[in-house]
N, C-alpha and C positions, 0 to 999 in steps of 0.2 A: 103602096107598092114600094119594096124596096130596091135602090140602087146597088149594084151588086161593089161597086167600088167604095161602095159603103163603109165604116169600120162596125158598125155593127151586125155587116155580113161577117166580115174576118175576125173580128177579134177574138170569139171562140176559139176559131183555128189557132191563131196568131198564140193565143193562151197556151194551150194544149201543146203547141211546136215546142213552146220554150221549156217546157218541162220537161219535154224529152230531149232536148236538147241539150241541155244540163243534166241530164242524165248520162248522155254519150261523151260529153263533155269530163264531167267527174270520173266514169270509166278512164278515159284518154289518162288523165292526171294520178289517177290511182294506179295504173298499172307502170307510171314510167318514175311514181315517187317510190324509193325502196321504205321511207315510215311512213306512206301511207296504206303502201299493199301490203304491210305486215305488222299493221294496226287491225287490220279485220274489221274498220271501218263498214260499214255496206255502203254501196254505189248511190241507192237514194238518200243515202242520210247526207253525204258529199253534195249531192246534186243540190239539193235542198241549201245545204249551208253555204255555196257557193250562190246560187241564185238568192239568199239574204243577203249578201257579200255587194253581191251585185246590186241590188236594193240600195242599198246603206250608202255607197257609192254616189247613184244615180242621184238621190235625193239630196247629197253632200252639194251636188254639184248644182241643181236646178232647183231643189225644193219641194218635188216633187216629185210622190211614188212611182215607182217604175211600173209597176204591177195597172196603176191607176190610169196611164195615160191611153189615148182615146186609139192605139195601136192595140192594147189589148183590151178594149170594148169601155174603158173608161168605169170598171166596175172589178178590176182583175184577183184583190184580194179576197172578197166576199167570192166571186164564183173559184177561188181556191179552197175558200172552207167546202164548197157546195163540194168541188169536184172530190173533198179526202171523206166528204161524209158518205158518199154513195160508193165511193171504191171501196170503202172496208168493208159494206156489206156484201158489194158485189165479189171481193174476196174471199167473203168465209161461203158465200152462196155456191163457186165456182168448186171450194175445197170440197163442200159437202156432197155436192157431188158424183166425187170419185168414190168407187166402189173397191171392196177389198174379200176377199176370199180365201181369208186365216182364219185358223181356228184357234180361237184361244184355251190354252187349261187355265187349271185355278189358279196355280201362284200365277201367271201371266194376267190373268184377271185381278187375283189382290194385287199385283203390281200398279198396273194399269190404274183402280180406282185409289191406289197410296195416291200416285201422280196428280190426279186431278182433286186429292184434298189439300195437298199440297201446294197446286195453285194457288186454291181459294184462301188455302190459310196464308200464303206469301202477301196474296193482295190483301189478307184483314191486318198481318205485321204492319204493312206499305201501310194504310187507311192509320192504324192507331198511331203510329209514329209522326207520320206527316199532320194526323189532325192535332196530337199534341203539342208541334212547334208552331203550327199557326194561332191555334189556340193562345198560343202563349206571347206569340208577335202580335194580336190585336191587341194583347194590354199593353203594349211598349209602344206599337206607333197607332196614332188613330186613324181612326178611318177604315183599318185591316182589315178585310174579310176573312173571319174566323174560318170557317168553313172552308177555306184555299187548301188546306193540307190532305180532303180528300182527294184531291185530282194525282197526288202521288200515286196512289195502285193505278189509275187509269192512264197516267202516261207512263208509268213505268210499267204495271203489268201486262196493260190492254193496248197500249200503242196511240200513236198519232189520233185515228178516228173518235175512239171514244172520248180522250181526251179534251178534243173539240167538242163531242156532245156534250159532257157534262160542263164546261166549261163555259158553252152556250147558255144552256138552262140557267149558272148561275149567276150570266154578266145580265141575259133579259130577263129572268125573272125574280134573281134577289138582289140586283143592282151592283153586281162583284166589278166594276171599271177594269176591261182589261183581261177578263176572264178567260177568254178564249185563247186568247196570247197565253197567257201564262200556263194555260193546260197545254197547250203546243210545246212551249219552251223545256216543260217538266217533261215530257214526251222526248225531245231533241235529245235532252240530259241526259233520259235511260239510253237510246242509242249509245252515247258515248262512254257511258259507264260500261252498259253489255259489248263495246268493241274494247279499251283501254283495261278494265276487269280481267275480262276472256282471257287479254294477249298477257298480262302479268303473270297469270295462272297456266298457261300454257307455257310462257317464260320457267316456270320456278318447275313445272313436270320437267320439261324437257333437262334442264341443270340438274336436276334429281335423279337423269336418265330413268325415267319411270314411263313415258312414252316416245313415242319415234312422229317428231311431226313431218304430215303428208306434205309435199308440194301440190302445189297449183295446179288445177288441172284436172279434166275430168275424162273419164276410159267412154268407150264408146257406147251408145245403146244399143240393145239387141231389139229385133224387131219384132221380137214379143211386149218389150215393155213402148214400143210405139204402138203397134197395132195387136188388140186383140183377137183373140177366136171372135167368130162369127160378127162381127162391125161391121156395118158400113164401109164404103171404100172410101179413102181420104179424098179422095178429087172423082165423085161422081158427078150425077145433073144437079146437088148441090155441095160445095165444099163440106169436108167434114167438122172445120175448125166452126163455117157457120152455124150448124146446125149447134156444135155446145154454146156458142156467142146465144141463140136463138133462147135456149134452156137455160140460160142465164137469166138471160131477159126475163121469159115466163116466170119465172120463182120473183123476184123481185116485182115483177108487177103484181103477181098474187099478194106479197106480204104489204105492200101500200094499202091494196085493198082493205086486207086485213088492220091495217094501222087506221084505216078509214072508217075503218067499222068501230074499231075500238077505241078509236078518239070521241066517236060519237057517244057509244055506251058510258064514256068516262071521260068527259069532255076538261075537267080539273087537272086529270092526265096527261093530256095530249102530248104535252112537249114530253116527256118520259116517255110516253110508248114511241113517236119517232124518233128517239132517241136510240130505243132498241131494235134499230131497224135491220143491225144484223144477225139480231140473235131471232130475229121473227123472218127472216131469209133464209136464215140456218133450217126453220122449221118449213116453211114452203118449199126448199128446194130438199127438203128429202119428204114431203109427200109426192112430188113431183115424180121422184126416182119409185118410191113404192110405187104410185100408179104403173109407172111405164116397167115395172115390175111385176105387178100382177096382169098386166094387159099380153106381156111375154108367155106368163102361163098359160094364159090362157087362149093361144095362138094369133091372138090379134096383132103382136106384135111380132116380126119375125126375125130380126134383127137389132144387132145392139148398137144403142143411139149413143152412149156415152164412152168419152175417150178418156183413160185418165190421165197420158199422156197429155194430152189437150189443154185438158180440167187445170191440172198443175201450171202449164204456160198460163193461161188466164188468168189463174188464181196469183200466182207473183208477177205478174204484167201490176194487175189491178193492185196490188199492195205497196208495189215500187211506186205506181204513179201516186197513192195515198200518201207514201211518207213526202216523197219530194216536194206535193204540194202542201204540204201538214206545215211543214218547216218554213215553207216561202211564206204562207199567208202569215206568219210571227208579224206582230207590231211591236217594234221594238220599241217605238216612242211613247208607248203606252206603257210597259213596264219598268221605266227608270225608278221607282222608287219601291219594286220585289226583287232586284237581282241580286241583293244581299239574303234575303229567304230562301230565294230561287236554287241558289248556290247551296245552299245548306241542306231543302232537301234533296238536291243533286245530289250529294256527298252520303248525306245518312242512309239515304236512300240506298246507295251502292254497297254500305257497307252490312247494312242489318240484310239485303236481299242475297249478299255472297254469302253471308256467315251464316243464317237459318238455313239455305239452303245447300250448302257445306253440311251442315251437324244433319238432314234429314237423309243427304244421301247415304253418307258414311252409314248411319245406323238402318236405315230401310230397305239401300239396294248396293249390298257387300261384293256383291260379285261382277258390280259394274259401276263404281264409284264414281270415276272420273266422267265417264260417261254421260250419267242421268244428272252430275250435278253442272257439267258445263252445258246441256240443253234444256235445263231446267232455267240455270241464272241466266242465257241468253234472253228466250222467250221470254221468261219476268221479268227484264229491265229494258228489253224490245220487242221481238213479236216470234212469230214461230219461224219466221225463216232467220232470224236471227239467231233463233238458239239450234239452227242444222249447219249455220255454218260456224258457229265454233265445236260443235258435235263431229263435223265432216272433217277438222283439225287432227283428232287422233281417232276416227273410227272413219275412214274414206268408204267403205264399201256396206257402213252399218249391220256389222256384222250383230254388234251388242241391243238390246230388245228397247233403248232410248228412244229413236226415231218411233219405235211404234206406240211407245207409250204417250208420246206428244199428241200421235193424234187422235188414239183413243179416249185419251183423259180429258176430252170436251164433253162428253155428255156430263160426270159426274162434276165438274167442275161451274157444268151451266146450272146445274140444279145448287149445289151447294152456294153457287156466286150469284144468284140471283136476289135475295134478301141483300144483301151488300151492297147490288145496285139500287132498289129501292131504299134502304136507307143514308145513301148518300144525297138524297134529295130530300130527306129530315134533319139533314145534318145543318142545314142554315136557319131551320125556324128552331130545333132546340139542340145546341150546339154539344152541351156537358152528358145530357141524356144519349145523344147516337155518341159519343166515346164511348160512355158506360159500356152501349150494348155491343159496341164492336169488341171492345175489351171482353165479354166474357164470352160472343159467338168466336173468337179467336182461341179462348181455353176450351172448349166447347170442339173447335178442328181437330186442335193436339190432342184431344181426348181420342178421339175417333182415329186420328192417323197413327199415336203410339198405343193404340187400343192391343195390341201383343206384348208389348211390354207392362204396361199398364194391370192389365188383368193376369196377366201369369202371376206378377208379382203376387199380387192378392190373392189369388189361388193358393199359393205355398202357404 
């Protein structure tokens, strides 16, 4: 029986407060510093690097982790990994979804699918660079885990969450000391690249007078884009917000299933498929939406269940709370002897992912350069809502076809980026061999996404 004065009653709670707390917090300081609100910083990457701040602090003084003591359940860094590993699923689960009702033509569709090879090819850039310089640091210090320079595309392109999975897989299963940390930290890194990058290049438009940047501040919604035709009413016999929390829930408990099932079948697996536990969320929570799709047609259903007004609040609720806790759970006493790596692929990292994706927009999407290529480099060196709001810098009302290609360019992005996450888990047993093959499925993208150039040429 437990006592409710317990801390193992509270401390969850006690957890969960302080990362919204430091969330509200880094808000407060963001809007009253004038370099920090026009660094384009986001609010959780702050929250997060203040509550390490605060860590770093605590421990100076007592010796002991803040996160660890028995106010926040005497376990607070592990259930930090826990809380950013389920938020990113529950993220892309909540994005998924939202429903759309555009029709795409064809250049909007080649657009669309340039977008998502372009991902894939950013993250196989990120993969071959990053595993070259580790590569090349296990022969100068011993002990190096070769294999460290994959985790660049996953904290730079895939964000906080992934970063911890893969970084998991490789501290418990190929002995990487640290790993976790340092997928976090490569993660923190792209944030600051995707905010400090952003604001340079936004810097050098605006001195070019080539765009007009927006102030702060957002117009108001219309009550179409809160409430649609036929929904549900927001406050019936049950809330409306519960009901998407509800359908959240569902799709995520189906894809565990599913991970349960498939850990069985492929039991050598395991840790790789719950790894992908939001890209198998991604796929539960749109049969979810088909069911309750076809159940519509078929008069069973008479009412629409899904808000995408909602959907959206959920979905950056649950990504704010993933990065903030991404960044806190960092051990930093564990990586004193990568911060010089660290650092380096911070740096290259920022620079091959502005410059490739600089030269693809220029030449694939001419009629909106600046555009596709500041929500492209956000999202690849942070996550989607990072690259809308240096997007929302010089396109406030999205008038330009960016925004939509972000979130269209997941399907082909998952199909093409799926091989890359499977071999990023061959990359520690044979290190030279997954370069080789990243190296040529890399020439192999640029085939496919300068395929109009390419083949004209040839033609003449």
């Amino acid at each position: 029986m437990e006592n409710f004065w317990d801390f193992k009653v509270w401390g969850g709670l006690n957890l969960f407060t302080i990362l919204l707390l430091s969330l509200l917090f880094a808000n407060m300081i963001k809007r009253s510093v004038s370099f920090l609100r026009n660094s384009l910083i986001p609010t959780s990457v702050l929250g997060g690097i203040l509550l390490l701040i605060a860590s770093a602090i605590f421990k100076g003084f007592t010796g002991n982790d803040l996160l660890e003591i028995d106010f926040f359940g005497g376990n607070g860094i592990a259930n930090m990994e826990i809380i950013t590993y389920h938020t990113l699923a529950l993220g892309f689960i909540a994005s998924s979804f939202k429903t759309s009702n555009d029709k795409l033509t064809k250049q909007r569709t080649v657009e669309i699918f340039n977008t998502g090879v372009t991902t894939v090819s950013t993250y196989l850039l990120q993969a071959v660079v990053g595993f070259g310089i580790t590569i090349i640091a296990a022969l100068i210090i011993a002990d190096f885990f070769p294999a460290a320079g994959i985790l660049l595309p996953f904290g730079f392109g895939q964000g906080t969450g992934q970063a911890l999975n893969y970084g998991t897989i490789y501290e418990t299963q190929y002995g990487f000391a640290g790993g976790k940390s340092f997928g976090l930290t490569i993660a923190a890194l792209g944030f600051l690249s995707a905010s400090f990058g952003g604001v340079a290049h936004l810097f050098l438009l605006k001195k070019r007078g080539k765009v007009i940047i927006r102030t702060e501040g957002e117009g108001a919604l219309s009550s179409e884009q809160v409430q649609g035709s036929n929904e549900i009413p927001m406050q019936g016999s049950m809330d409306k917000m519960t009901v998407q929390v509800a359908l959240i829930a569902a799709a995520y408990s189906l894809s565990y299933l599913l991970m349960n099932v498939l850990g069985g079948l492929l039991p050598g697996m395991r840790s790789v498929i719950f790894g992908f536990n939001f890209l198998l969320g991604v796929l539960t929570a749109t049969l979810v939406k088909l069911v309750i799709g076809k159940l519509q047609q078929k008069g069973l259903v008479h009412r629409q269940y899904i808000n995408n007004f909602l959907m959206t609040r959920a979905s950056n609720f649950f990504f704010d709370i993933m990065v903030v806790a991404g960044i806190a759970a960092i051990r930093l006493d564990v990586l004193e002897r990568y911060w010089g790596i660290m650092l380096i692929l911070g740096v290259v990292g920022l620079v091959i992912t502005y410059a490739y994706n600089r030269f693809v927009a220029v030449k694939l999407f001419p009629h909106y350069v600046e555009e596709q290529f500041l929500m492209m480099y956000g999202m690849l060196t942070g996550t989607a809502s990072t690259g809308v709001i240096l997007l929302r810098e010089i396109d406030g009302d999205f008038k330009s076809p960016a925004a939509d290609n972000m979130v269209y360019q997941n399907f082909p992005a998952i199909v093409f980026g799926f091989p890359m996450m499977l071999l990023a888990t061959l990359a520690p047993q044979q290190p030279i061999l997954t370069l080789i093959i990243l190296v040529l499925f890399f020439i192999a993208m640029n085939i496919l996404l300068f395929r109009s150039f390419i083949f004209k040429k040839r033609a003449r």
